[in-house]
N, C-alpha and C positions, 0 to 999 in steps of 0.2 A: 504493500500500500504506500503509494508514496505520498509525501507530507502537503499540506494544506499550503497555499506559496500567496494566494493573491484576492481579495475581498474587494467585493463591489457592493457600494454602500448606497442603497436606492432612500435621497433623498428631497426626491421628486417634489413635495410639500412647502419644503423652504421658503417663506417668504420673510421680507423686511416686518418688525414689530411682533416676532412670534413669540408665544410664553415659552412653560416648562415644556415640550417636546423641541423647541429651538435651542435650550439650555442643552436635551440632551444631548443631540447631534453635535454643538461644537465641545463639549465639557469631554466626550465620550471617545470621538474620534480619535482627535491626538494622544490621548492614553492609552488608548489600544497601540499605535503608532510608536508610543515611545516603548509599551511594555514589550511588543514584539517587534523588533525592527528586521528580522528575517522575513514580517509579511510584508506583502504589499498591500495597499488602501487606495483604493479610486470610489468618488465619492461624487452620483449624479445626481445632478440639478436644473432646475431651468437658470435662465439665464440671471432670473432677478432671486437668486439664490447664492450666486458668485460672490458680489460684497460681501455679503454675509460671512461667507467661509475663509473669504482674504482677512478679515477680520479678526477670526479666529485662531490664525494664526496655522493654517492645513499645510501653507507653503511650505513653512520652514519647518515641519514634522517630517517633512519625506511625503506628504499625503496627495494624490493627483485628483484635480475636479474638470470632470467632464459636464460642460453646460450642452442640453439637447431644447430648443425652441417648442417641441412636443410639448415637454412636462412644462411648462410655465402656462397652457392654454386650459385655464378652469375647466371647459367642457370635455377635452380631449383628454387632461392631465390622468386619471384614474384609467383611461384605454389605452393609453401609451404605459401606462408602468405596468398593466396587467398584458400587455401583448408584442411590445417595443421593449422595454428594460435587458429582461434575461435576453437575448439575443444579442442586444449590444455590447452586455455584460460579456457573454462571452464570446463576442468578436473580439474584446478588449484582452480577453485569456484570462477573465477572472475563474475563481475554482466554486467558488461560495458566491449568495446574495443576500444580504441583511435589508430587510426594508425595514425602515425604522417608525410605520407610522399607519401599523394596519392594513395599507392595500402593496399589493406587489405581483411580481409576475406569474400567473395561473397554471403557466407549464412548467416540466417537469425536469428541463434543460439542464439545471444544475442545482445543487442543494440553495435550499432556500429559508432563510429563519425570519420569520416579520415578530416586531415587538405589536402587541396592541398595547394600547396605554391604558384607556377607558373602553366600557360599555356603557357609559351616559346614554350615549344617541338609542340605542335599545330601552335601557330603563326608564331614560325621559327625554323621549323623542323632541319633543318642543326645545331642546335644548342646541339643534343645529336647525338650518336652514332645511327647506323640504329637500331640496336637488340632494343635497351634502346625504339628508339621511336617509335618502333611496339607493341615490348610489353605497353609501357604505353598509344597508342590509341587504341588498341584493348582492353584493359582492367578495363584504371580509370574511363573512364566514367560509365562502368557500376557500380565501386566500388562506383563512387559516387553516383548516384541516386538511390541504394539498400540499401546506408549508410541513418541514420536516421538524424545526425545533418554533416554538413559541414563545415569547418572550413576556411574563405579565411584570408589571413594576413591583407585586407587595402580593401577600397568599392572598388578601381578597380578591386583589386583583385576577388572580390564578382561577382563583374558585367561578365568578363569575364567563373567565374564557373557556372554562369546562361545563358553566350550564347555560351561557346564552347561547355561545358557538359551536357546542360539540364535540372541542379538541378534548381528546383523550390526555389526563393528568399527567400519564407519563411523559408525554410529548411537552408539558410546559415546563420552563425554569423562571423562577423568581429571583429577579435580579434589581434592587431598588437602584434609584440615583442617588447621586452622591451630592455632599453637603459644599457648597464653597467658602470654607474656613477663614479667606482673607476679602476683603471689599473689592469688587469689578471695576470699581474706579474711586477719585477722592471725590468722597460727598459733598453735595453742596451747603456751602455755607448756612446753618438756620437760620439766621434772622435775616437774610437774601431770600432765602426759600418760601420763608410765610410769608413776607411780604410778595413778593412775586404770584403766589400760589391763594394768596387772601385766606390765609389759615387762622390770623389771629395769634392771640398769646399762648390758650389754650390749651389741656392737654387733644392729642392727638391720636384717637380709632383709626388704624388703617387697614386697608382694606388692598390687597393686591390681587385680584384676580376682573377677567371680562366681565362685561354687565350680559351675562346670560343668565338662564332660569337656574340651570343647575347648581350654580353659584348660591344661589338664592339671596340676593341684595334686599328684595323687598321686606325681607323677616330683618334685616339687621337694620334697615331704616328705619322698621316700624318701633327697632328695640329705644333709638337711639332720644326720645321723648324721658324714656324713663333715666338713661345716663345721663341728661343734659339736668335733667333735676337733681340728682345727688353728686354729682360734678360738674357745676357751673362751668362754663366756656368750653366744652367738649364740644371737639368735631369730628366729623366724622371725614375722612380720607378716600376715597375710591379709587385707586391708581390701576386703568387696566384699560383693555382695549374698549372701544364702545361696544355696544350689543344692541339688538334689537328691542330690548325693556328702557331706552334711554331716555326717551320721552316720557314713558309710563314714572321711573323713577324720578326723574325733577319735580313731575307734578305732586308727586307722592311727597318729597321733601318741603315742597312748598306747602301742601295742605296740612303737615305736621307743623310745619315752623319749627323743624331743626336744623342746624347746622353742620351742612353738607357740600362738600367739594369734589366735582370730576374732572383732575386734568387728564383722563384721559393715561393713554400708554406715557410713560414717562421715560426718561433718559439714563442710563446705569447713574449718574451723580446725579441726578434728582432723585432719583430711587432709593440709592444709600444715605442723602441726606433724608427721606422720611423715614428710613428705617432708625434713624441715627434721633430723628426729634421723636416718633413718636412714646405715646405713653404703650402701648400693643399692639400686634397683629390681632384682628380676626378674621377668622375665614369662616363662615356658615352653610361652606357647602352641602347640599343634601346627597351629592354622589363627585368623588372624584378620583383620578387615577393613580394619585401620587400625593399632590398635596405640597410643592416642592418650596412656595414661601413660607412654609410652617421652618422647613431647615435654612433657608437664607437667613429666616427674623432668627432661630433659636444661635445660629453661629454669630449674631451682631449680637447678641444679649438683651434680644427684646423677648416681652413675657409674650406668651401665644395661647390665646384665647380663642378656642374652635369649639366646630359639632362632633357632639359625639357618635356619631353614625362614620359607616361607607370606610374608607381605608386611614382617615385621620389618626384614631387612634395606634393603631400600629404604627404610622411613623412617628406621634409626637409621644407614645408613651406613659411616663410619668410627668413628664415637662411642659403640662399646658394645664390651665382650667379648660373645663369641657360646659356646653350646655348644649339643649335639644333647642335643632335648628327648626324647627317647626314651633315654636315657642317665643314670643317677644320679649316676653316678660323675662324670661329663665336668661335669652342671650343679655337681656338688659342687667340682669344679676350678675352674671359671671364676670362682664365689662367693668361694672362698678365696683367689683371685690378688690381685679387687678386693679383699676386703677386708682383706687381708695387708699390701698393695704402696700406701703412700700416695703415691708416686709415679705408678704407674698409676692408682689414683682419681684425680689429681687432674688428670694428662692427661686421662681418660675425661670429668671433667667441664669442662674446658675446652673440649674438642671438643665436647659435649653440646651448651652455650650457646653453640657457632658454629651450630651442625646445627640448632636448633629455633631460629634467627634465620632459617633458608629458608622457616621454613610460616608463611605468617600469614592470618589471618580476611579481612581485605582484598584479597588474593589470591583466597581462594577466593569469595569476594562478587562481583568481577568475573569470573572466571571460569565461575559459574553464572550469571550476568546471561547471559554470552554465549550460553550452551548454551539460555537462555530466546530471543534472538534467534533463534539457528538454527533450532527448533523452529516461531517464528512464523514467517520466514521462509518453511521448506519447508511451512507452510499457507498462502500467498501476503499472512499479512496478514491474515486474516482468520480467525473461525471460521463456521463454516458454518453457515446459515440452517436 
């Protein structure tokens, strides 16, 4: 059997302003890169994918990006990586494909591992666009059970790819992401930043994640009545992509009369300066894949204040308060404990910065190395003629 030599990295999805699955791709790549430097790494994209990875720094890993015009065309995008990729892949002499992002190539050309992240768009369909979540149930299922290894971020995650999708348990490996222990950039200045951002004095609720359902913003808006009464000048932060609820939610802040901010996706120094002013992270999500600014905020030593449902608590642990994200009142409690109790914050962030010392890039770098093994392996080594 001769040895695994060359990985083709289908990351057809890449666009400018992505969350945690754009975290994973550039955090993940180069570590594979640097931990095996006898592979090779080619890593495709559309063309408005490119900066992104010049960014990341692929160049100077040894890592190659091949841009194809196909994958950047919304409608086309999911037909070319399920019928153009593998082909490409191995005109290119790749031996492996990793799609990193639930859809990938259909045939059987050469070993193939896709990560799914989430089953949102299954559990709460309302949580993607209709196009998005036709195509993705009419298709990842089958991407996954043709695929040879699976990739879920956390056991929830695993559990759910064995009973929405059908893959067989053995076929998944759980492999989380990893924590970024040092700041992305130097934060921005705070008292630049509220002022710029019309934050106030205040302490600061922040909130990292897109204005979608799954998220569930509207329960933490509704909590935020109740934290503004037992912590005068509290505001509430929203830092994330727009969503289709954006409208819904202004008016909803408006007819509260709380204080509420959406700049929207914000910039790594904007980012680490609210991570740096605020008083918490909360995140209320009612279903999520990973959860991955619960480990950015616990590595900055900010308290994290989440739901307890869906995969949160297995990443945050012992190191968060928790309340039920269907509950205004309960998130409204748990917000005002941390931010009351500087004794409890300060527990919360000690424990934080033990907790996000367990996940790191180099971990999960070997880790999907191996699931790359087992995959060639069960092809005997080869791909087929």
């Amino acid at each position: 059997m001769r040895p695994l030599e060359h990985i083709g990295i289908n990351a057809a999805f890449l666009r400018p302003r992505m969350g945690g699955i754009g975290t994973y791709v550039r955090r993940l790549v180069p570590e594979m890169a640097a931990l095996r430097p006898d592979l090779d790494f080619t890593v495709y994209v559309g063309p408005s994918g490119v900066p992104i990875l010049s960014e990341a720094g692929l160049a100077e890993a040894g890592v190659r990006v091949r841009a194809h015009r196909r994958l950047d065309v919304p409608l086309a995008r999911a037909a070319a990586e399920m019928m153009l990729l593998g082909p490409l892949a191995r005109r290119d002499g790749a031996d492996l494909v990793h799609s990193v992002a639930m859809t990938g190539p259909l045939g059987r050309a050469l070993p193939h591992v896709v990560t799914i992240p989430d089953v949102t768009w299954m559990r709460q369909p309302e949580s993607v666009g209709r196009l998005t979540g036709w195509t993705w149930r009419t298709f990842v299922p089958r991407v996954a059970r043709r695929a040879d290894r699976v990739i879920a971020l956390s056991r929830h995650g695993a559990d759910d790819v064995v009973h929405y999708l059908g893959v067989r348990r053995e076929r998944v490996d759980v492999i989380p992401l990893g924590a970024d222990l040092e700041p992305r950039a130097r934060p921005a200045e705070e008292a630049e930043l509220r002022a710029r951002l019309d934050l106030g004095p205040g302490p600061l609720v922040l909130a990292v994640a897109a204005n979608r359902p799954n998220k569930n913003p509207v329960r933490l808006i509704e909590a935020m009545p109740g934290v503004a009464r037992a912590v005068p000048g509290a505001v509430l932060v929203m830092a994330g992509a727009p969503g289709p609820q954006d409208a819904e939610l202004r008016a909803l802040v408006e007819s509260l009369g709380v204080a509420a901010r959406f700049p929207g996706h914000v910039d790594d120094a904007d980012l680490e300066g609210l991570y740096a002013a605020a008083g918490c992270l909360a995140l209320p999500s009612l279903h999520e894949g990973f959860g991955l600014p619960i480990l950015e905020a616990m590595s900055r030593g900010l308290p994290v204040v989440c739901a307890d449902t869906s995969v949160l608590p297995e990443v945050a642990g012992d190191a968060a308060a928790y309340f039920d994200p269907r509950d205004p009142r309960d998130i409204s409690r748990a917000l005002v404990e941390v931010l009351s109790d500087d004794a409890l914050a300060a527990r919360l962030a000690a424990a934080g910065r033990e907790r996000a010392r367990g996940f790191s890039w180099p971990a999960a770098a070997e880790a999907t190395i191996a699931a790359y093994e087992r995959a060639w392996a069960a092809r005997g080594g080869d791909a087929p003629a």
